[in-house]
C-alpha positions as CSV (number, residue, x, y, z in Angstrom):
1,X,323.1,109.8,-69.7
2,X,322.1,106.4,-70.9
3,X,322.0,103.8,-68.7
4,X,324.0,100.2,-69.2
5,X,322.2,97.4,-69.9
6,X,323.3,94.2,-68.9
7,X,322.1,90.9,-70.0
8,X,321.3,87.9,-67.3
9,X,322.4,84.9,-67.9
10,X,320.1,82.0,-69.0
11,X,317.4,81.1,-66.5
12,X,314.0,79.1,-66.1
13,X,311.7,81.6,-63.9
14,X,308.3,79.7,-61.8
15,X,305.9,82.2,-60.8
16,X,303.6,80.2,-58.5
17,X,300.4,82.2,-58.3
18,X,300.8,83.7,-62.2
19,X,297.0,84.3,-62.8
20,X,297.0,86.6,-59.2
21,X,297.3,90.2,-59.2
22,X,300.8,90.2,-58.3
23,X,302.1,88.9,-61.2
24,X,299.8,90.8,-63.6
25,X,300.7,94.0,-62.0
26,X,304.4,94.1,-61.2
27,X,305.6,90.7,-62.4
28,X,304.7,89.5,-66.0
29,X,305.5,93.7,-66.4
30,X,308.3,94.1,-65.3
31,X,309.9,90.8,-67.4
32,X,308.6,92.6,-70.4
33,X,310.1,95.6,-69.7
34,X,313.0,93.8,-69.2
35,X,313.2,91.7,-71.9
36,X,312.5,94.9,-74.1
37,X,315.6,96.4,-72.4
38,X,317.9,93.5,-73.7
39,X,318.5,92.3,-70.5
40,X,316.4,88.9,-70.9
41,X,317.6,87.0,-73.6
42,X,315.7,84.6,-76.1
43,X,316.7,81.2,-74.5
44,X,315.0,82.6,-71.4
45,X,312.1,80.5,-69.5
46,X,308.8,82.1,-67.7
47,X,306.8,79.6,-67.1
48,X,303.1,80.6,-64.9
49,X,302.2,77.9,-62.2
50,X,298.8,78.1,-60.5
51,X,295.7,75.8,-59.7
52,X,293.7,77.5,-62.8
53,X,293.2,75.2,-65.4
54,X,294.5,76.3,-68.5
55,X,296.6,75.8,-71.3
56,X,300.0,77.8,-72.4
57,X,298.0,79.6,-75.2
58,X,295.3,81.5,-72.6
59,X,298.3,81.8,-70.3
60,X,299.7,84.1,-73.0
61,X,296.5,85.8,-73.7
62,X,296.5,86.9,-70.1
63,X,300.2,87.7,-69.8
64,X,299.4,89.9,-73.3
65,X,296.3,91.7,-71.3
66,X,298.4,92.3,-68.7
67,X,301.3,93.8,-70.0
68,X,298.8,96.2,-72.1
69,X,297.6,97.7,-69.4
70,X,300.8,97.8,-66.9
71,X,303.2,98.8,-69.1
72,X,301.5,100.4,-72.3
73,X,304.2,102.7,-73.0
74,X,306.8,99.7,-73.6
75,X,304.4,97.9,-75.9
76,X,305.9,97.2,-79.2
77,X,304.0,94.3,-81.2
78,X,306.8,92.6,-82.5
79,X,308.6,92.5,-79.0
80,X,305.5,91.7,-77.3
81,X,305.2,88.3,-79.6
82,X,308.4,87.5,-79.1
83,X,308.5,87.6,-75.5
84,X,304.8,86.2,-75.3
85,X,307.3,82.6,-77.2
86,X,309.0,82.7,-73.6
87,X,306.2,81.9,-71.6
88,X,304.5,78.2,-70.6
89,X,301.8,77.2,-68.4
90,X,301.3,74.2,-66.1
91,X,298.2,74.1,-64.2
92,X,299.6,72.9,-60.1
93,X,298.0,71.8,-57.4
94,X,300.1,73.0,-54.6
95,X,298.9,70.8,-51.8
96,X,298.3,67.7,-53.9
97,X,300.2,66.0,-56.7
98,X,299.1,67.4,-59.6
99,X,301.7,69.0,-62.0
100,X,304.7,68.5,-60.5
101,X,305.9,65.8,-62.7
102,X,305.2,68.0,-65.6
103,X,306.6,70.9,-64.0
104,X,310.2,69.0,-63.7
105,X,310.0,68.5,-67.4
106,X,309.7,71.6,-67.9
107,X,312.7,72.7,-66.2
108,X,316.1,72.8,-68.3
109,X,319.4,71.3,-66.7
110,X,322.0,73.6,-66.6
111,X,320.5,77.1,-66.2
112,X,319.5,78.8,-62.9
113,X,316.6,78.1,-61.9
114,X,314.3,80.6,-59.8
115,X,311.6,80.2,-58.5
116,X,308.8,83.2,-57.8
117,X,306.3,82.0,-54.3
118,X,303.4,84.9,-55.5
119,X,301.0,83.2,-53.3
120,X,299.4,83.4,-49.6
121,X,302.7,82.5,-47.1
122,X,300.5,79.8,-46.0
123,X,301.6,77.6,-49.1
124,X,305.1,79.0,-49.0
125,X,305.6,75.4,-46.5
126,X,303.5,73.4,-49.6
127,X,305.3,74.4,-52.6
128,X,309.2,74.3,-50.7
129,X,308.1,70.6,-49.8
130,X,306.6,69.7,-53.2
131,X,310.0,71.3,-55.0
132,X,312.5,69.4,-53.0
133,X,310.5,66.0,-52.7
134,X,310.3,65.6,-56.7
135,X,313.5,66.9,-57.3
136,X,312.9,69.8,-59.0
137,X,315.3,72.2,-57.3
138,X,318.9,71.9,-56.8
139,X,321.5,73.2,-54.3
140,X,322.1,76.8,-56.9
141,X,318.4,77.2,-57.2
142,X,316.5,80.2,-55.7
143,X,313.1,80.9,-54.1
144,X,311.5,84.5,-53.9
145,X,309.1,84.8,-51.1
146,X,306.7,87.9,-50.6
147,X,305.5,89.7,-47.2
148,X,304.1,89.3,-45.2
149,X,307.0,87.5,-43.9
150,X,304.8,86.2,-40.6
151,X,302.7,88.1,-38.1
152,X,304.9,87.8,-35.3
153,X,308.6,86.7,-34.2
154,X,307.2,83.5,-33.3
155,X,305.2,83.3,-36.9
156,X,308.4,84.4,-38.2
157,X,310.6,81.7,-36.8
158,X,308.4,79.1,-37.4
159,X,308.7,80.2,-41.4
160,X,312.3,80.4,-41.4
161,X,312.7,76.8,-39.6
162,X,310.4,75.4,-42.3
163,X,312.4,76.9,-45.4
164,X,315.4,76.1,-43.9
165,X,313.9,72.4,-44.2
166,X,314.5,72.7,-47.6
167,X,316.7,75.6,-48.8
168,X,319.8,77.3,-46.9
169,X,320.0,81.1,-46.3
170,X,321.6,81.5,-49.7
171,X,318.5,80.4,-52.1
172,X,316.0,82.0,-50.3
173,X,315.3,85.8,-51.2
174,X,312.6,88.2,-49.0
175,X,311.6,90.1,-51.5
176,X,310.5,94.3,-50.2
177,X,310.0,95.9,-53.3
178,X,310.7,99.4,-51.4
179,X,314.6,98.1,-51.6
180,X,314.4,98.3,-55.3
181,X,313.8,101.5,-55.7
182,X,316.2,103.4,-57.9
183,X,316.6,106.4,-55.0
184,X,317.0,103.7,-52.1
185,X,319.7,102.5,-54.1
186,X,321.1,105.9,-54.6
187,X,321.2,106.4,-50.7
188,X,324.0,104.0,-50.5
189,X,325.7,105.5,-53.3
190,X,325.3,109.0,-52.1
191,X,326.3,108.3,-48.4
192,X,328.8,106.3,-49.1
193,X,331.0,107.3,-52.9
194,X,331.2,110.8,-52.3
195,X,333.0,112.3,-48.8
196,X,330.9,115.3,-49.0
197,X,328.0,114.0,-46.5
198,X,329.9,111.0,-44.3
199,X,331.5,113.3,-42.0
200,X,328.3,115.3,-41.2
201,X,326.0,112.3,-41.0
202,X,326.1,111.8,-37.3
203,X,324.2,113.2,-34.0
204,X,326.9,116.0,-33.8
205,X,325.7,117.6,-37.1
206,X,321.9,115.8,-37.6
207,X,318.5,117.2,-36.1
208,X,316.3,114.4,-36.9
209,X,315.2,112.3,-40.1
210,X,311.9,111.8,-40.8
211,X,310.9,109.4,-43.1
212,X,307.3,109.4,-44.7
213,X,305.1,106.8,-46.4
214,X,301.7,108.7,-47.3
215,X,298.8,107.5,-49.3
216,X,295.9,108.9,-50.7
217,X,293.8,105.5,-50.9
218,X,291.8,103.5,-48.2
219,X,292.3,99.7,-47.6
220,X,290.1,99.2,-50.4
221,X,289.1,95.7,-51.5
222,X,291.8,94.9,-49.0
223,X,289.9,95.2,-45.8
224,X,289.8,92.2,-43.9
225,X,293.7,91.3,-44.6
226,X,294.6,94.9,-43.3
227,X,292.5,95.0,-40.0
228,X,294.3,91.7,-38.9
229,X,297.7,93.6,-39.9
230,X,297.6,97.4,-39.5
231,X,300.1,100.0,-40.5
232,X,302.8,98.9,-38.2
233,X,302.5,95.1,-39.8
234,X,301.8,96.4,-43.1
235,X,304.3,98.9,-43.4
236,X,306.7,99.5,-40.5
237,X,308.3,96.3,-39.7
238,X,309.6,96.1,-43.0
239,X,309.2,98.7,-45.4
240,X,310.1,101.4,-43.1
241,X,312.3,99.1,-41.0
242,X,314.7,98.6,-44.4
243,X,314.6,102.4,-45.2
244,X,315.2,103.4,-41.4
245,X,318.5,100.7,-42.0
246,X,319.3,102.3,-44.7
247,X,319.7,106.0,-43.2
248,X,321.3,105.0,-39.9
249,X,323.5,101.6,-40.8
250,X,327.6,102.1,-40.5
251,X,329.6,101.8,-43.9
252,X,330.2,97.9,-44.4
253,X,333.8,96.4,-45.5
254,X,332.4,96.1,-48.9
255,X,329.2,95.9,-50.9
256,X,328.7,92.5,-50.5
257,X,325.2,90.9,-49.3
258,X,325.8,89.6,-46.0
259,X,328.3,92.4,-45.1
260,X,325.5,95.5,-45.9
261,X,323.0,93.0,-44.1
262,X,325.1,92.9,-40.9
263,X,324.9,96.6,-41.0
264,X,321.4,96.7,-41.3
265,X,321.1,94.1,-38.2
266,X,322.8,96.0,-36.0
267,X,320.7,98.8,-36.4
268,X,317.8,96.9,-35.7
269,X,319.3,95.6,-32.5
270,X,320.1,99.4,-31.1
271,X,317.1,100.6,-31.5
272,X,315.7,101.7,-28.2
273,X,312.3,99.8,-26.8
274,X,309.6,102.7,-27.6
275,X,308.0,104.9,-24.4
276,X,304.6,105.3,-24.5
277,X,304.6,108.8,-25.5
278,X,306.1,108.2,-28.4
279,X,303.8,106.5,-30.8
280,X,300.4,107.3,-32.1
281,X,297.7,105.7,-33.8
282,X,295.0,106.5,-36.2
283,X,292.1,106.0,-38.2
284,X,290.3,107.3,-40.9
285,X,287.2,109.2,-40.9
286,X,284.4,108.7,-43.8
287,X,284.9,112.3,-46.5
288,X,284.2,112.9,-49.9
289,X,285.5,110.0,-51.6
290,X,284.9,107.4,-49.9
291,X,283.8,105.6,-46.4
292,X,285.6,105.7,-43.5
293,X,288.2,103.2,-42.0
294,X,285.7,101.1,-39.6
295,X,282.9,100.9,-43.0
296,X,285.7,99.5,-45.6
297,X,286.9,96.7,-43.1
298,X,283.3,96.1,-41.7
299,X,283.9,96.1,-38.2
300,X,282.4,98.8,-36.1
301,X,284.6,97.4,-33.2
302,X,287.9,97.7,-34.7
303,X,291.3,99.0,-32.9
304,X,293.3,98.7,-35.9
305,X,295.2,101.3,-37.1
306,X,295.2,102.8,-40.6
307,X,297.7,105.9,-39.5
308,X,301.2,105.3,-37.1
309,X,303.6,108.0,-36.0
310,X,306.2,106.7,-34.2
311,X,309.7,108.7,-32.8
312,X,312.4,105.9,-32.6
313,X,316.0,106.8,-31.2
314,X,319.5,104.3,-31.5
315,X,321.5,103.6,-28.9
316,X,324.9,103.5,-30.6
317,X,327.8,106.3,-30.3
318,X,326.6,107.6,-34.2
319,X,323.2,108.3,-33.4
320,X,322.6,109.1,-29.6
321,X,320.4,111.8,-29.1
322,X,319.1,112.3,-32.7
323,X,315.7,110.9,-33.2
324,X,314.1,109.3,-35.7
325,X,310.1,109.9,-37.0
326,X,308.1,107.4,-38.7
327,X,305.2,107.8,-40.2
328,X,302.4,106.1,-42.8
329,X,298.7,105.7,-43.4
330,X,296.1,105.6,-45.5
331,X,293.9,108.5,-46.9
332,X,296.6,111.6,-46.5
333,X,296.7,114.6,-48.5
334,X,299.1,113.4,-51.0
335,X,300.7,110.3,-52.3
336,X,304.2,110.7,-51.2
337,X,307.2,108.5,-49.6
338,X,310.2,110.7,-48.8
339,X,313.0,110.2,-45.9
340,X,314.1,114.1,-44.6
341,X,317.7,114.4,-42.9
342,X,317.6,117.8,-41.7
343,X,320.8,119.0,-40.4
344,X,321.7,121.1,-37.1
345,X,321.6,124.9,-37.5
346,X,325.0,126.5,-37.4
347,X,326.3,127.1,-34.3
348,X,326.6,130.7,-33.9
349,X,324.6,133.3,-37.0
350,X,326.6,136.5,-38.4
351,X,323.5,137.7,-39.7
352,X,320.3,139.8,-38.0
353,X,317.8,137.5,-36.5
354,X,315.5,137.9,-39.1
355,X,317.7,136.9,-41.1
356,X,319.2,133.9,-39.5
357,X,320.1,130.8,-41.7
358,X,317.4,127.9,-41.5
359,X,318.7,124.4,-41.3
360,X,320.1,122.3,-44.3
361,X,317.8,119.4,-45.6
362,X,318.6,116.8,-47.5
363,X,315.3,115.5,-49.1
364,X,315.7,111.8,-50.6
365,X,311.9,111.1,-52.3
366,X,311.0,107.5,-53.5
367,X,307.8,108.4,-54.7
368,X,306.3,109.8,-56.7
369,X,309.5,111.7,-59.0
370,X,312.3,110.0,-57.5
371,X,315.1,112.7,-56.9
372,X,316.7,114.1,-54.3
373,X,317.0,117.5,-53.5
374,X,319.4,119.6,-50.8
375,X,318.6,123.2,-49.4
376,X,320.8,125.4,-48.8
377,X,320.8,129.3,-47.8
378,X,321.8,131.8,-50.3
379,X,321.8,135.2,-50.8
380,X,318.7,137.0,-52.0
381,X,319.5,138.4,-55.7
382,X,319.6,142.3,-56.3
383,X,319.9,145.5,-53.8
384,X,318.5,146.3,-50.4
385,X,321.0,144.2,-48.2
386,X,321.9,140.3,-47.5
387,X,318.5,139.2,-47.0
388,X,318.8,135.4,-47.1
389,X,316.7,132.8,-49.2
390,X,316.4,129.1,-48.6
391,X,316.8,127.2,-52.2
392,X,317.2,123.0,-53.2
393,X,319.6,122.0,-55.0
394,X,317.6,119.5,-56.9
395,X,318.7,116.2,-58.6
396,X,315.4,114.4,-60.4
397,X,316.7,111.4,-62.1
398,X,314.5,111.9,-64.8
399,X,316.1,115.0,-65.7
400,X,319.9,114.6,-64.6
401,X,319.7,111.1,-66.6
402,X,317.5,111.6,-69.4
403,X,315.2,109.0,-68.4
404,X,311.5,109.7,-68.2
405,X,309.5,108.2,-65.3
406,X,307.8,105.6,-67.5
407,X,311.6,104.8,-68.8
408,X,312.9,104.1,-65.2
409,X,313.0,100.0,-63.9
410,X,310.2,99.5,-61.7
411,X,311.5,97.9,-58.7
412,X,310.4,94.5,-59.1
413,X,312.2,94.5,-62.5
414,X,315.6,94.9,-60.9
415,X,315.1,92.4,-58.0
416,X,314.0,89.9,-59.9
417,X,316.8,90.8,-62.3
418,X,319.0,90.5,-59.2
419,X,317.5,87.4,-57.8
420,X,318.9,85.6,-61.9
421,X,322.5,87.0,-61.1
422,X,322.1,85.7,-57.5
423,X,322.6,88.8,-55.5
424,X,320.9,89.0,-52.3
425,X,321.9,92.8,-51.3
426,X,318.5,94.1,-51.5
427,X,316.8,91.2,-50.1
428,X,316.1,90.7,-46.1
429,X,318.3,88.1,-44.4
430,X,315.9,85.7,-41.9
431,X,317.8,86.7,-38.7
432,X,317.0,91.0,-40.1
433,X,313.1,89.7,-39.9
434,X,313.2,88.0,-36.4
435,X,315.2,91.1,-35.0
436,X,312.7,93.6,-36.6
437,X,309.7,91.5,-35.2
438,X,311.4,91.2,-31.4
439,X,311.7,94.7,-31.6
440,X,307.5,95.2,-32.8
441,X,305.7,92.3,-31.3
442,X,306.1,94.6,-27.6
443,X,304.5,97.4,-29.6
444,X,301.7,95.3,-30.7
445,X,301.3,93.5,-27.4
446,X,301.1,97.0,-25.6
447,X,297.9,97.7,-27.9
448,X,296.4,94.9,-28.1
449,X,296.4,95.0,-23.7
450,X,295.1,98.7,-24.0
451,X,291.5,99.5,-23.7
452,X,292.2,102.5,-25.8
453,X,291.4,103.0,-29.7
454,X,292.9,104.5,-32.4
455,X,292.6,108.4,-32.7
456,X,290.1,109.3,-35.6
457,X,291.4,111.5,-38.7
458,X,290.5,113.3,-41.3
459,X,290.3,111.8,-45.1
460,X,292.4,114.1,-46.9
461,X,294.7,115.5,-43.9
462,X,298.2,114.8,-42.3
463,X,296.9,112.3,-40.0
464,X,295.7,112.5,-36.2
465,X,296.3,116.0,-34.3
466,X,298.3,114.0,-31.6
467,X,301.1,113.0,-34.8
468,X,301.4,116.6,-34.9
469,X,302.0,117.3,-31.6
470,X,304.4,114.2,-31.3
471,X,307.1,116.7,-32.9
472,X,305.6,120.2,-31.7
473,X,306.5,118.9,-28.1
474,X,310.3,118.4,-29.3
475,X,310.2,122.0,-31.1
476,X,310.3,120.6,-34.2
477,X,307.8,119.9,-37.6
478,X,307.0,117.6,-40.1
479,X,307.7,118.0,-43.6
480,X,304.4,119.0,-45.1
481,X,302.7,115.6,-47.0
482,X,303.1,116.5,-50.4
483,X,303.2,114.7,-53.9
């Protein structure tokens, strides 16, 4: 199966902060993949903003560099010049007054304008001021802002109230790459087109879910950012958040932005306020490659958490009584993020205990190898009996579409791509990031009171011991981290 390609319409794209790592990794990419694709056309605009001084010739250089080492497979010289001819350079001051005249010449009447904020959210207030104040945007125009979307609900608030200043709900687009995933997506469609799964996916028929985020590195070069966020900054209040949404949410009218966002909401606002048995904390210990948690963020005194296991549970008539486990960190076993549904056993077995069907699961990975994959029971082939044998029914998209993994759209390709058409479905509505920090910031407070630290871990294993016992108690298991 080939996949339709759909052309954008005319646009002039800003990337404020196009010299950072953002934008060499994912953004300047990702448009080339795009472009490649036929899905940017040759009137299209990218032009890089950032306080570098430099002219639209090393800008290119760069963006070439780049693109040669993100996306090597997609490199094809005569497609890279011509999209290289897209791209322009003004050098900006974003708290000062440089560039912003020549940045309004720059921009075309009469196509949509975007307008990419890759930069610290402590300029987000800056650059929105400097935009509206010389004109440069207009009432169809759009902003794409990164996480971390605030620390706090009050940080939160206070981020809203100042974009609001200058751009309404409509033009401004949170951007969590985890929503652009191509088997995120395929949740929807999955739950949602087909009947097969809507009338078991309830507390009646469902266990538990368990949805994981694993990864094999440390914080890395990142380490005093991430010990003044932690896992449940860094990845639960919004990555996890969106994906938990995503599982538990009711059908909406129709699949229109605000109405799947509403759904979303009030899933946020039933979740129950967590007891204090049910989350645990974690940090890495120093093993074979490389230092341990408290050594990479150099602080010896640290209670931040690199490792969080939560078990959430909703308070509405579809999921009462069916919980929810949450879990990420840094140096697991494998590289792995995966959501499990695993279904109720049946209620009464026709077969010898030993031989007693295991529960359904449906597997949903978004990393690495997207697919998805369903077990069910089945005979055991040949003689000697029904002896039963648990089997997936497995759907890689690589292999049921004929797309290889370096052929699929990254996920910053198709919410940028969405951002130009001007659909906000897979972006975060302000009043989902408010309700998603109300229900955190009494986590965080809890900790921050406690005397207690995180528990120690492994490098290289499933997390704490305590994680493990967080599901033992409840009879159950997690799924085993695996890539």
């Amino acid at each position: 199966m080939v996949s339709r390609i759909i052309p954008v319409e005319d646009f002039d794209l800003v990337i404020f902060g196009a010299t950072g790592d953002l934008a060499r990794r994912k953004i300047l990419p990702g448009l080339y993949r795009r472009f490649v694709a036929g899905q940017i056309q040759d009137s299209a605009r990218i032009i890089g903003a950032a306080r570098t001084d430099q002219n639209d010739a090393a800008f290119r250089e760069e963006a070439s560099a780049a693109i040669r080492e993100f996306a090597p497979s997609a490199v094809d010289e005569a497609a890279l010049a011509s999209f290289l001819k897209l791209l322009s350079y003004v050098t900006i001051d974003a708290r000062g007054t440089a560039g912003w005249d020549r940045l309004k010449s720059e921009m075309r009447p009469g196509v949509t304008a975007a307008f990419y904020f890759s930069v610290a959210p402590a300029l987000f207030g800056d650059i929105a001021e400097r935009l509206a104040s010389n004109g440069i945007t207009h009432d169809d125009s759009r902003i794409v802002v990164e996480k971390p979307f605030g620390r706090d609900l009050a940080s939160a608030k206070a981020l809203n109230k100042m974009l609001a200043r200058y751009f309404h709900e409509g033009q401004i687009y949170r951007i969590d790459h985890y929503l652009g995933k191509e088997t995120v997506q395929n949740l929807m469609a999955v739950r949602f087109a087909n009947i097969l799964f809507e009338p078991l996916w309830n507390a009646q028929y469902v266990d538990h879910v368990q949805i994981t985020v694993a990864e094999t590195v440390g914080v890395g070069g990142r380490g005093e950012y991430y010990d003044h966020s932690g896992a449940i900054r860094d990845m639960v209040q919004n990555h996890m958040m969106q994906l938990l949404c995503l599982i538990a949410m009711e059908p909406p009218y129709h699949f229109d932005p605000d109405a799947v966002r509403d759904e979303k909401l009030k899933v946020i606002r039933a979740l129950d306020p967590l007891k204090p048995g049910d989350i645990v904390r974690g940090q890495y210990l120093a093993g074979p490659d490389g230092p341990g948690y408290l050594d990479d963020v150099e602080n010896a005194e640290s209670r931040t958490e690199s490792f969080v296991a939560l078990k959430l549970t909703i308070a509405n008539w579809r999921w009462t009584g069916t919980p929810f486990y949450l879990r990420t960190g840094k140096r697991l076993r494998a590289r792995t993020s995966e959501i499990v549904v695993t279904f109720k056993e049946p209620p009464h077995s026709i077969f010898d205990e030993a031989e007693a069907p295991k529960a359904n699961q449906l597997v949903i990975k978004l990393q690495p190898n997207e697919g998805m994959h369903l077990t069910v029971m089945i005979k055991e082939p040949g003689p000697g009996g029904m002896r039963l044998v648990q089997v997936p029914l497995d759907m890689s998209f690589a292999d049921a579409l004929g797309q290889e993994g370096s052929d699929m759209p990254d996920a910053y390709e198709r919410l940028i791509m969405d951002v130009i058409r001007g659909n906000q479905t897979l972006f975060m509505r302000g009043d989902e990031v408010e309700a998603a920090w109300a229900w955190t910031d009494p986590i965080i407070s809890d900790w921050e009171a406690a005397p207690t630290r995180p528990e120690p871990y492994d490098a290289g294993s499933s997390g704490p011991e305590e994680a493990l016992r967080l599901l033992h108690r409840d009879d159950r298991r997690w799924r085993e981290i695996r890539a």
